[in-house]
C-alpha positions in Angstrom: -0.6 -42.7 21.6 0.7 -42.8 17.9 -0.9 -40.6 16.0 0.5 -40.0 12.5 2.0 -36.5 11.3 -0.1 -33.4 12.2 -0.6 -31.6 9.2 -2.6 -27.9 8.6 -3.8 -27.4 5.1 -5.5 -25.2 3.0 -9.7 -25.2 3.4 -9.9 -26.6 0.1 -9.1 -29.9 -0.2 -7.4 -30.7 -3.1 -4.7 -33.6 -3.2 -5.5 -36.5 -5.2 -7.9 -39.0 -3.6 -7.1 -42.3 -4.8 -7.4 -40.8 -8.8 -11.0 -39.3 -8.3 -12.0 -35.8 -7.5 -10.7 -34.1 -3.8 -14.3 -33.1 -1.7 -14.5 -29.6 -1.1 -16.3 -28.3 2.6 -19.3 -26.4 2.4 -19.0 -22.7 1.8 -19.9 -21.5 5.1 -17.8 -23.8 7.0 -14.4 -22.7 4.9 -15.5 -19.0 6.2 -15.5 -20.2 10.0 -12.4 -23.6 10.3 -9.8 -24.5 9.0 -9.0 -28.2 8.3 -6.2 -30.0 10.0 -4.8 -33.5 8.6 -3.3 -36.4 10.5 -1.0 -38.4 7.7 0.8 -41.4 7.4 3.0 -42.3 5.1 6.4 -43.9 7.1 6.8 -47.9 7.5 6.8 -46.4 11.1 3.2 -45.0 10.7 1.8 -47.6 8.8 4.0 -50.6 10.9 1.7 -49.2 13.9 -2.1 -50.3 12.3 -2.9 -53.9 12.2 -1.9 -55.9 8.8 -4.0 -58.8 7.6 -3.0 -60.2 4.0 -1.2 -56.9 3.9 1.8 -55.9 4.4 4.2 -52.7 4.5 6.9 -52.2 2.4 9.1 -49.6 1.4 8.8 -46.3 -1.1 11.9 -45.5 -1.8 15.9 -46.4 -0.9 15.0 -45.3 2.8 13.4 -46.8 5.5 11.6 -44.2 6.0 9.2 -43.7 3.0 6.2 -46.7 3.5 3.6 -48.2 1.8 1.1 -50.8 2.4 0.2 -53.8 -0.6 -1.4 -57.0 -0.2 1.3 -59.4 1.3 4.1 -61.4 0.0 4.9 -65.0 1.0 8.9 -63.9 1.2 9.4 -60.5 1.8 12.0 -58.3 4.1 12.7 -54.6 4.8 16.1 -55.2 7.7 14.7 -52.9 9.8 15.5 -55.1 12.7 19.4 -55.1 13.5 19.5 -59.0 13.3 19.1 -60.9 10.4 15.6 -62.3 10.1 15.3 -65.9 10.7 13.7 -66.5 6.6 17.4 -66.2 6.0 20.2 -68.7 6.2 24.1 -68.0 5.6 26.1 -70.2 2.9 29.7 -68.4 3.1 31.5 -68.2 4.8 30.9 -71.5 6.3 31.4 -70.7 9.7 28.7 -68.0 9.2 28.5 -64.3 10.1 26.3 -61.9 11.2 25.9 -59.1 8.0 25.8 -55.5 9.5 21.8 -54.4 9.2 21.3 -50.7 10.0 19.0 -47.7 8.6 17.1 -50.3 6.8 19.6 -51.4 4.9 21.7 -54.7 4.8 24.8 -55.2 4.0 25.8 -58.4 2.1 29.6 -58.0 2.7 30.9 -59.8 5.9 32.9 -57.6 7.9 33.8 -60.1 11.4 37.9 -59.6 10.3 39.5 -57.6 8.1 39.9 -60.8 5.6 36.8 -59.8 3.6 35.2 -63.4 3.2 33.2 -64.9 0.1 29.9 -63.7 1.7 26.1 -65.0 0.7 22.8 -65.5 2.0 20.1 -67.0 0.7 16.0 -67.8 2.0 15.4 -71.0 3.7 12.3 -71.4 1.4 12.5 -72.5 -2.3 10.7 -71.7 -5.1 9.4 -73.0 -8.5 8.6 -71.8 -11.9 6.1 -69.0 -11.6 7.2 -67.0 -9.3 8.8 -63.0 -9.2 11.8 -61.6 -7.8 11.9 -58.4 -6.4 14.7 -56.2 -4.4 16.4 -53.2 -4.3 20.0 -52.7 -4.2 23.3 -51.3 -4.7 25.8 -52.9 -6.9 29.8 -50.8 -5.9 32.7 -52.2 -7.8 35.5 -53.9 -5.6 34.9 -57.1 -6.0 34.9 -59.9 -8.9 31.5 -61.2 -8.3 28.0 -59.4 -7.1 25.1 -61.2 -7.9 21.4 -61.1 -6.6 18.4 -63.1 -7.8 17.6 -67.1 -8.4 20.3 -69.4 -6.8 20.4 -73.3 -6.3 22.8 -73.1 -3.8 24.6 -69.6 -3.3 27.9 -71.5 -1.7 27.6 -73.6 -5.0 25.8 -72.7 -7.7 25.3 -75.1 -10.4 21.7 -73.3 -11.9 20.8 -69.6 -11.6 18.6 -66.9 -12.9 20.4 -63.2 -11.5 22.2 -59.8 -11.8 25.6 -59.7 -11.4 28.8 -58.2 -12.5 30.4 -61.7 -13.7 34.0 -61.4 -12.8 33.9 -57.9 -13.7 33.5 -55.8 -10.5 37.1 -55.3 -9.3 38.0 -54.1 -13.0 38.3 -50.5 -13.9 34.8 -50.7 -16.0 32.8 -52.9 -13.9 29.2 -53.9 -15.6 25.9 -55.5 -14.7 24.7 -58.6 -16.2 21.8 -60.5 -16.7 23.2 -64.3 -16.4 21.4 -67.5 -16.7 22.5 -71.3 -16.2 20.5 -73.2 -16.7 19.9 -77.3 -16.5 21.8 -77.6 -19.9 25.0 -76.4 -18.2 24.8 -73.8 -20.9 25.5 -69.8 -19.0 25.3 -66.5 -21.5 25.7 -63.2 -19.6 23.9 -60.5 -21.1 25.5 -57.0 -20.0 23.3 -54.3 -19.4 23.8 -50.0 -19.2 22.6 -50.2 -15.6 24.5 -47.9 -13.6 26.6 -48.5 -10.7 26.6 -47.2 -7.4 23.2 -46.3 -7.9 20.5 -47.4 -6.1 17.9 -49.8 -8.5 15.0 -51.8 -7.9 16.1 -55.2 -10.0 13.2 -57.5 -10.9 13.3 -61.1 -12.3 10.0 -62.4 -13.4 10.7 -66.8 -13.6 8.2 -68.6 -15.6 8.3 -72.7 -16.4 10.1 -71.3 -20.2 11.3 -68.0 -19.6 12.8 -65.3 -17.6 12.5 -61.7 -18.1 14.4 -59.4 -16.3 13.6 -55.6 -15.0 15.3 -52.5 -13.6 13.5 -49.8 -12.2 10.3 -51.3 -14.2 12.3 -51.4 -17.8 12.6 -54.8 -19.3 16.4 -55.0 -20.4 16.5 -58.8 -20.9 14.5 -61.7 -21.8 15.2 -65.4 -22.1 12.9 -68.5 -23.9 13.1 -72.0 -24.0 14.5 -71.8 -20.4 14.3 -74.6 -18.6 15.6 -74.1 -15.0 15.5 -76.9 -12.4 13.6 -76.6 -9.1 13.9 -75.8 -6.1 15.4 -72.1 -6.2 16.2 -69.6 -3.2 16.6 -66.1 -3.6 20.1 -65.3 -2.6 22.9 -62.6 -2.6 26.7 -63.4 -4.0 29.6 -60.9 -2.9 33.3 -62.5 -3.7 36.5 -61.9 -1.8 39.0 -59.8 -1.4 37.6 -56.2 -1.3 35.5 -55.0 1.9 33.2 -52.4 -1.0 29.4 -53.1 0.5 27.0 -55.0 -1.1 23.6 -53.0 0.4 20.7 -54.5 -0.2 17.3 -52.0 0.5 14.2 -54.5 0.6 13.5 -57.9 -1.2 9.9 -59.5 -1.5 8.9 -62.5 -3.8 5.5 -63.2 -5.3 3.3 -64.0 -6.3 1.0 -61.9 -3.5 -0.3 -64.7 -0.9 -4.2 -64.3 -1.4 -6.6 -61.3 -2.1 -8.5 -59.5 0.0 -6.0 -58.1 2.0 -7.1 -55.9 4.9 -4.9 -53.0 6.6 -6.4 -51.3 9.8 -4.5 -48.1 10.9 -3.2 -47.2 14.0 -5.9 -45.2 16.0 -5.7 -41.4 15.0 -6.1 -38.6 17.4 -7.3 -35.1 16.3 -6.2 -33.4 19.9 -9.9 -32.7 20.5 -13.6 -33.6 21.5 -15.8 -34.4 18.7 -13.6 -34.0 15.9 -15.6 -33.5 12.5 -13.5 -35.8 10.5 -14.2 -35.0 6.8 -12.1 -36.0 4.0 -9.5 -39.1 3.4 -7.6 -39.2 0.6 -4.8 -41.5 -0.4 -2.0 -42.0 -3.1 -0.3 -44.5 -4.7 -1.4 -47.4 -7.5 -3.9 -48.8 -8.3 -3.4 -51.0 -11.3 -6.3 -52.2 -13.8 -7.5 -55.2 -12.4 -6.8 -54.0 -8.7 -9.2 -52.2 -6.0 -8.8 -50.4 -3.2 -11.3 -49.5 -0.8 -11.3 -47.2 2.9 -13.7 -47.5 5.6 -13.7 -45.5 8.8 -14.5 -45.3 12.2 -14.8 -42.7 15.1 -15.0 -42.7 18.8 -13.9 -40.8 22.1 -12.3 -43.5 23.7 -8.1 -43.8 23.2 -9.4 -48.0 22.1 -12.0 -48.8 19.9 -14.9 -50.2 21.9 -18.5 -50.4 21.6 -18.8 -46.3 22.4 -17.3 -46.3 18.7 -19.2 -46.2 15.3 -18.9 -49.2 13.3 -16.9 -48.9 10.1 -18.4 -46.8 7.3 -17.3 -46.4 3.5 -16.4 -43.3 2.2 -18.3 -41.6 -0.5 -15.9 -40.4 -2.7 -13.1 -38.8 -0.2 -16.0 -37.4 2.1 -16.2 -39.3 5.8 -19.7 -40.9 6.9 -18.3 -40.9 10.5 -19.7 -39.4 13.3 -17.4 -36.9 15.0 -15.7 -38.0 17.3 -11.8 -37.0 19.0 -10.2 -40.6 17.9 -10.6 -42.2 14.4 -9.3 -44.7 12.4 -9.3 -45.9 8.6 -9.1 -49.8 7.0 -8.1 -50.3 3.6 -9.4 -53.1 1.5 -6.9 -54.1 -1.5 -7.8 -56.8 -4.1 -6.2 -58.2 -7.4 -7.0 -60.0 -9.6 -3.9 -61.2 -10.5 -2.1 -62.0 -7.8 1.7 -60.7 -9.7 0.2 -57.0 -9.1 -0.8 -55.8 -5.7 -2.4 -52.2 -5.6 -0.2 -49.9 -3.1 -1.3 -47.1 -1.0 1.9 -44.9 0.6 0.3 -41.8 1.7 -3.1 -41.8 3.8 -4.6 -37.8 4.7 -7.0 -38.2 7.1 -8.6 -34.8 7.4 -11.0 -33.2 10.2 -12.4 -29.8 11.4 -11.9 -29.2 15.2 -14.3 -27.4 17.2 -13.7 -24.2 18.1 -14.9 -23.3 21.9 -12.5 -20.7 22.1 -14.1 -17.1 23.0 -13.4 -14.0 20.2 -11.3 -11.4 22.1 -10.8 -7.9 21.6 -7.2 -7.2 20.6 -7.5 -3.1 20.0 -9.5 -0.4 20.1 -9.9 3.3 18.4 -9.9 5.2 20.2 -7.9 3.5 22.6 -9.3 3.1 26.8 -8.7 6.4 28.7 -7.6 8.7 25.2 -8.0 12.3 25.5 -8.9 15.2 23.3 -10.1 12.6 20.6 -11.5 14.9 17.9 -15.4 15.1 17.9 -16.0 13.6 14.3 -14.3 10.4 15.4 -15.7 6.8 14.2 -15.6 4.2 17.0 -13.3 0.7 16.5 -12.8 -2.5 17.8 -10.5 -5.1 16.7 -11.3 -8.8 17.6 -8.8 -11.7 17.3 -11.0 -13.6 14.9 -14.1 -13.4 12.4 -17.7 -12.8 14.4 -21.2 -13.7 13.2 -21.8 -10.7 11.5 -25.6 -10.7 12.3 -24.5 -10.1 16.4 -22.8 -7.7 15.3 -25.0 -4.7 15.7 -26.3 -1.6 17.5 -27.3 -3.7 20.3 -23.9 -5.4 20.7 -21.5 -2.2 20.3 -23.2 1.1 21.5 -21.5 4.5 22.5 -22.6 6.3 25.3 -21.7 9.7 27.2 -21.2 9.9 30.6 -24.4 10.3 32.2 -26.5 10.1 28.9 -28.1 7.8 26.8 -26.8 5.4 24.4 -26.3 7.4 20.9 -27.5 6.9 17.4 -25.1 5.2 15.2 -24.0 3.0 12.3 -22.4 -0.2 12.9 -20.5 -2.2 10.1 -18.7 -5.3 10.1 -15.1 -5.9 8.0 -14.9 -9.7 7.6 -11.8 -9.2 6.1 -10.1 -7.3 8.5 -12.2 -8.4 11.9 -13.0 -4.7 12.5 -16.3 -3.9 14.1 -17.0 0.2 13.2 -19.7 2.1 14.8 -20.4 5.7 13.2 -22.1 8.0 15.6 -25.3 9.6 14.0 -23.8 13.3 14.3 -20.6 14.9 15.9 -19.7 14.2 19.7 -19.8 16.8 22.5 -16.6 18.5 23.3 -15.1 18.0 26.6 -17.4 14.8 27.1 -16.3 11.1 28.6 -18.0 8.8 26.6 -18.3 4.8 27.0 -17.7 2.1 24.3 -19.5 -1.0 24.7 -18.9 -4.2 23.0 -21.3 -6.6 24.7 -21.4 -11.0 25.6 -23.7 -10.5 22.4 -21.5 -11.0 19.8 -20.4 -14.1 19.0 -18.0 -15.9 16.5 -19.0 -18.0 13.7 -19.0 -21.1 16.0 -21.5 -19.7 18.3 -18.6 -18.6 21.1 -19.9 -15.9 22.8 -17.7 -12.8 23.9 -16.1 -14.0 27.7 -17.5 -10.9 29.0 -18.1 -7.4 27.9 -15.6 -5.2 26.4 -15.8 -1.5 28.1 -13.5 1.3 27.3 -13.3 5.3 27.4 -12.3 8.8 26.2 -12.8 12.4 26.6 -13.4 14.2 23.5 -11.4 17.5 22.7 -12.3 21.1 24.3 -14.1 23.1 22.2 -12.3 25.4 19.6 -12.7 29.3 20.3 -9.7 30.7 18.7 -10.7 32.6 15.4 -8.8 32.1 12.3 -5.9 34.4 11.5 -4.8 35.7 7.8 -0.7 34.7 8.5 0.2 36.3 4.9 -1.6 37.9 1.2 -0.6 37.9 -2.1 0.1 40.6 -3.0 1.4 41.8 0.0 -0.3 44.9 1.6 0.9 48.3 -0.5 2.7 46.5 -3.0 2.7 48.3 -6.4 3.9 47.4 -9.9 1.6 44.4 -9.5 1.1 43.0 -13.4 -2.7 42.9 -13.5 -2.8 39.3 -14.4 -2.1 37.4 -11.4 -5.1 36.2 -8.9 -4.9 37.8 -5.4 -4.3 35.2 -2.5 -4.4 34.9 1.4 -3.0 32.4 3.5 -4.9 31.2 7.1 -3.6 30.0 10.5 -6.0 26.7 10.1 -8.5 25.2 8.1 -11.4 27.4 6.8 -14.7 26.1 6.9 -15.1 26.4 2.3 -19.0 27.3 2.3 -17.7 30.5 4.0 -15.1 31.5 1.0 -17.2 33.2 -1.2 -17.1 36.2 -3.3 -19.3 38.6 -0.7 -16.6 37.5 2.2 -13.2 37.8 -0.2 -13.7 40.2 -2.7 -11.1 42.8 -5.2 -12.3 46.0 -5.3 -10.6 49.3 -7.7 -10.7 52.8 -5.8 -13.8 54.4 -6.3 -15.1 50.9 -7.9 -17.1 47.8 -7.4 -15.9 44.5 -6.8 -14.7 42.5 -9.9 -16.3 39.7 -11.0 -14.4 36.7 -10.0 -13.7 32.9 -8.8 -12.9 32.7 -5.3 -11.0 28.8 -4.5 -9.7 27.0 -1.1 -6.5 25.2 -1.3 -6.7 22.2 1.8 -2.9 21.5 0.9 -1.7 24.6 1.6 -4.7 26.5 3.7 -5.2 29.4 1.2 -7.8 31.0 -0.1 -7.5 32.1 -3.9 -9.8 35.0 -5.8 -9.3 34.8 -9.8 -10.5 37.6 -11.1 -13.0 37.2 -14.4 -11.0 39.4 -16.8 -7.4 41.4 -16.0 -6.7 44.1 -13.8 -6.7 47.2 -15.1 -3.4 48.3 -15.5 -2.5 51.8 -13.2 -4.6 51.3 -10.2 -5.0 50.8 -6.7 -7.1 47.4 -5.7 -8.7 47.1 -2.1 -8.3 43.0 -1.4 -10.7 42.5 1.7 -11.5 39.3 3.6 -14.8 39.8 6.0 -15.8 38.3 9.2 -18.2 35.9 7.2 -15.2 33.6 6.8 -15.2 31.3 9.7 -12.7 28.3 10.5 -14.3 24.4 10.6 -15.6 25.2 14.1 -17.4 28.0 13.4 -15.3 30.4 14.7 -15.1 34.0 12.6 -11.9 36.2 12.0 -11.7 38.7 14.5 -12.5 41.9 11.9 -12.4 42.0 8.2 -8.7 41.8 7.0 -8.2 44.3 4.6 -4.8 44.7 2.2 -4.1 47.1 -1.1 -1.7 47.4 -4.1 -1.0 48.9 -7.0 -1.1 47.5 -10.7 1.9 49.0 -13.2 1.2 51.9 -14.7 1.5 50.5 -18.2 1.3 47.0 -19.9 4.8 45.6 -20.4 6.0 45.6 -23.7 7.4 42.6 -25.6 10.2 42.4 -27.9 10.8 39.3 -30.1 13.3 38.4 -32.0 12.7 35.9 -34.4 13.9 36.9 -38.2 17.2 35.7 -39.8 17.8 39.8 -40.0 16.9 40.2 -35.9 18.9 37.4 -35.2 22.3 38.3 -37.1 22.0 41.7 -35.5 23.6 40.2 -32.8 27.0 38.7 -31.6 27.9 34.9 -33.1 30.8 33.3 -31.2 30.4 29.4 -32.1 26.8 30.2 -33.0 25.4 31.0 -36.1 21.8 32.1 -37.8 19.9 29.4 -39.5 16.6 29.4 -41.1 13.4 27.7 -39.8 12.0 27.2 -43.3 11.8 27.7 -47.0 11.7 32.0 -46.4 14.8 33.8 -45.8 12.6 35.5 -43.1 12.0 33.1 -39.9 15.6 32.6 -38.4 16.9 30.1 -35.7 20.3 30.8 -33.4 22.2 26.7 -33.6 26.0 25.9 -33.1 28.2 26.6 -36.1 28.5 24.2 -38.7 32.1 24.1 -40.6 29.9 24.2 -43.9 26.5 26.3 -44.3 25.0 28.7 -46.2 21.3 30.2 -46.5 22.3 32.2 -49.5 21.4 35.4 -48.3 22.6 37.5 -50.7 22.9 37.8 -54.9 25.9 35.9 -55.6 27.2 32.9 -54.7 29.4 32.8 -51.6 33.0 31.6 -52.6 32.9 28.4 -50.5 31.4 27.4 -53.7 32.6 26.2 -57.3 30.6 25.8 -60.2 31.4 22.9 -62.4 29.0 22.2 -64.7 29.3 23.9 -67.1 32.3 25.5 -65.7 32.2 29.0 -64.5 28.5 29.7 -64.9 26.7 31.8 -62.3 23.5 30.6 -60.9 21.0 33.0 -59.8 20.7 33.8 -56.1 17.7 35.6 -54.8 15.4 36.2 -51.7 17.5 33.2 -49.7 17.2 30.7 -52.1 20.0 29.3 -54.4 18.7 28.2 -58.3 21.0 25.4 -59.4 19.8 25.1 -62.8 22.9 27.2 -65.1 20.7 30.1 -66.8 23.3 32.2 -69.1 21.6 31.1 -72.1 18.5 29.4 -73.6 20.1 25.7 -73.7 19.2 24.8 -70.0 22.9 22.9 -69.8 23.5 20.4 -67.0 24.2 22.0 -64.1 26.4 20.9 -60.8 28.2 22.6 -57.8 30.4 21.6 -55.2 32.0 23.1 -52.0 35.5 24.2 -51.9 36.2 21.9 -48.6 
């Protein structure tokens, strides 16, 4: 059975509905379903429901893309391959059959390879008061392509269409609006509309007037018009040139009454007692137009009288009953019968019932590990969220082999769908215990575990190895030792911390007591740091001992008391700095040279060589410089610094020097 396009959404509902505000689910049910949406929106989909006053029409240039609006007293999509029988053919005169395919018609008759004078035009007439509407093509080739109002498209005397007048097989071909009417009198008004371009042209014929549209832009309008009756829609295409004339979908109105009622095809969701919950629509609704949806529910693959009667929607939210099969009726009305309201896209939304049993999908540890470590937490990973309230010590319990269920924690992740039970204190070495996940826990529908989940492991043997000391720093009868450094030792494995203290690792002098110090435990590297409180004194011999207080994480002592000695220096080390201009031109300069740091000749700095510098170390001026104002005089030089100002005598004259490069 037809039954739209399956959509999955979102939870949260929020396409348009029909301009008002998309319903959102309750809380509670967006944690437990998703929401699943049947659509239609092809003239397939909505060709399959039940049209009265109604009618489906086309989107777009496809045949696909559909919509339903209240129904036309001419319309035609050619989505049969034979011309429908509202048509008649007036050129050639023999007649032809146009080629229809995809939806679309093609004007041009194509029975030889002579290329005819080809039209068509409706059997019915028309009078003032009514609207064209089509959607076509116009592609240059030939003279004349007209589409609209004809009196007779195999001889027009009176007419109200677009058309390239004579101008189609030129190099700039152009589309005109062109009126004859009963005066004899034709103007042609050209318009910028493009060609080869698909356009939905629109003529609007009243008793005095045309106006004429494309793509719902008025580019012409006509008064005092006076156009004789009866008139047939109709399509022109001269001869000579085998370009197409396609031609989309035509409909003329005004609409034939209002209400008009559109009943969908019947909808299946896949599943018993569907919870259908939300329909929204889009497309128009003009001011002075309505559009109303009603829906209906059963589990039957036909409506019957198992099924609920039709129901109105509150807002986009579904009054139905569940049920696996649904359907929707649309209600459009106008008040003006030139404008129909148009729906093109129906989502018809439901939640689906969920009977399907959580599973486990993994565990930690996993069924039948060994030598899991005795501090390990207990996991079990199910294949969807649970009802966290069965989800308990009841419902997941950890037992050893022979013994009683044990103590524990257990926590739920939502997020993750992890179920976690903490045991109340470390497990037994050596020990098979059970894991138990029991018919208890349920999902959020109520879907109860298929049976219980049982697995097993053996816990690790007991650890009996003591810790070993696998190197100190420094190293056992090391001397020279500069008295600053803390004192280290490195272990085999992990050392339980509370043991590291400074009774069990302690720095003793000959003779001495232990120094006051700071005893650390590196994880990262398993070594145990002492940090003495003040320095070493320099020139003696330290006892480093470790004692059989320090166990390892399972409790397990070192064997005896490790015990290691060295040797400080016998003197401090001395420093000597350099830092003066002096200390610093004591030395060798090879591309280097001695600058000062600041305004003394004192603090010195070693930098590259500059071509030009000075720090005017000594009493005279260095003879990289001149003096030229006043010429010759001899500025004072003292302590590093240079005195520009000229001081021979008591006029203080202006005074200037320059280098010699």
């Amino acid at each position: 059975m037809p039954t739209g396009v399956a959509v999955f959404v979102a939870v949260s509902l929020l396409a348009l509905a029909g301009g008002g505000v998309a319903q959102t689910p309750p809380i509670e049910e967006q944690a437990a379903l998703a929401i699943h949406c049947l659509t239609e929106t092809s003239t397939a989909e909505f060709g399959a429901g039940l049209a009265t006053g109604t009618m489906v029409s086309e989107a777009d240039s496809s045949a696909t893309a559909g919509a339903v609006r209240l129904l036309a007293p001419v319309s035609d999509l050619f989505l049969e391959p034979d011309l429908s029988p509202i048509w008649q053919i007036s050129r050639p005169a023999g007649g032809y059959a146009p080629v229809i395919q995809n939806g679309i018609m093609d004007v041009q008759e194509r029975d030889d390879e002579i290329y005819e004078m080809s039209a068509i035009q409706t059997i019915a007439t028309f009078n003032a008061g009514v609207i064209f509407e089509g959607r076509a093509k116009f592609m240059p080739g030939s003279a004349f392509v007209s589409i609209g109002f004809f009196d007779d498209t195999a001889n027009p005397d009176q007419w109200a269409y677009f058309s390239t007048r004579g101008s189609g097989d030129t190099a700039f071909p152009v589309i005109y609006t062109s009126v004859r009417d009963d005066s004899g009198i034709m103007v042609n008004q050209p318009t910028i509309v493009t060609m080869e371009e698909w356009h939905d042209f629109k003529i609007v014929w009243q008793a005095d007037s045309l106006d004429f549209y494309v793509d719902d832009v008025l580019v012409d309008s006509r008064s005092s018009i006076s156009i004789t009756p009866p008139q047939r829609v109709g399509f022109l295409k001269s001869l000579g040139s085998d370009s197409a004339f396609p031609v989309d979908w035509i409909r003329v109105t005004p609409y034939a009454a209002t209400p008009g009622v559109f009943e969908s095809q019947v909808m299946d969701a896949g599943g018993a007692g569907a919870d259908w919950q939300n329909l929204m629509w889009q497309g128009d609704e003009p001011v002075g137009t309505t559009v109303a949806f009603e829906t209906r529910t059963g589990e039957t693959t036909t409506p019957d009288g198992s099924w609920t009667a039709w129901e109105a929607l509150s807002g986009t939210l579904v009054a139905s009953a569940p049920g696996r099969y649904a359907q929707y009726r649309t209600t459009l009305t106008s008040a003006d019968l030139d404008i129909s309201p148009v729906v093109n896209e129906v989502d018809f939304c439901y939640f689906l019932l969920d009977t399907t049993p959580p599973q486990v999908t993994e565990t930690s540890p996993a069924d039948l590990d060994l030598d899991v470590a005795v501090g390990t937490t207990v996991t079990a990973t199910f294949d969807e969220r649970l009802e966290p309230a069965t989800v308990n010590t009841t419902s997941f319990t950890l037992t050893p082999q022979g013994g009683s269920v044990l103590p524990a924690t257990v926590l739920w992740d939502s997020l993750t769908n992890v179920a976690t039970l903490v045991p109340g204190a470390s497990l037994d070495h050596s020990t098979i215990y059970e894991a138990r996940v029991t018919t208890a826990v349920t999902d959020q529908d109520g879907n109860a575990l298929a049976a219980d989940h049982v697995w097993t492991f053996t816990t690790d043997p007991p650890d009996l190895t003591p810790p070993v000391v696998t190197n100190t720093r420094p190293l056992d009868g090391s001397v020279d030792i500069l008295a600053g450094q803390p004192v280290r030792a490195t272990f085999s494995e992990a050392i339980d911390p509370a043991t590291l203290t400074t009774s069990s690792f302690t720095v003793t002098p000959d003779g001495g007591a232990a120094v006051s110090a700071t005893v650390t435990w590196d994880a990262s590297t398993m070594t145990a740091l002492v940090t003495p409180a003040d320095t070493l004194d320099w020139d003696t011999t330290y006892d480093a001992r470790l004692t059989t207080a320090i166990t390892d994480v399972a409790g397990n002592p070192l064997a005896t008391d490790e015990v290691w000695t060295f040797t400080t220096r016998p003197v401090a080390p001395w420093c000597i700095a350099t830092t003066t201009t002096t200390d610093f031109s004591a030395g060798t300069l090879t591309g280097t040279m001695v600058a000062e740091v600041d305004s003394s000749a004192a603090a010195g700095q070693v930098r590259l060589a500059a071509p030009l510098f000075d720090t005017f170390e000594g009493t005279t001026l260095d003879p990289q410089w001149v003096t030229t104002r006043p010429d010759g005089y001899v500025p004072v030089v003292a302590d590093g610094l240079l005195d520009v100002q000229e001081r021979d005598g008591t006029v203080s004259s202006v005074s200037a020097m320059e280098s010699q490069q």
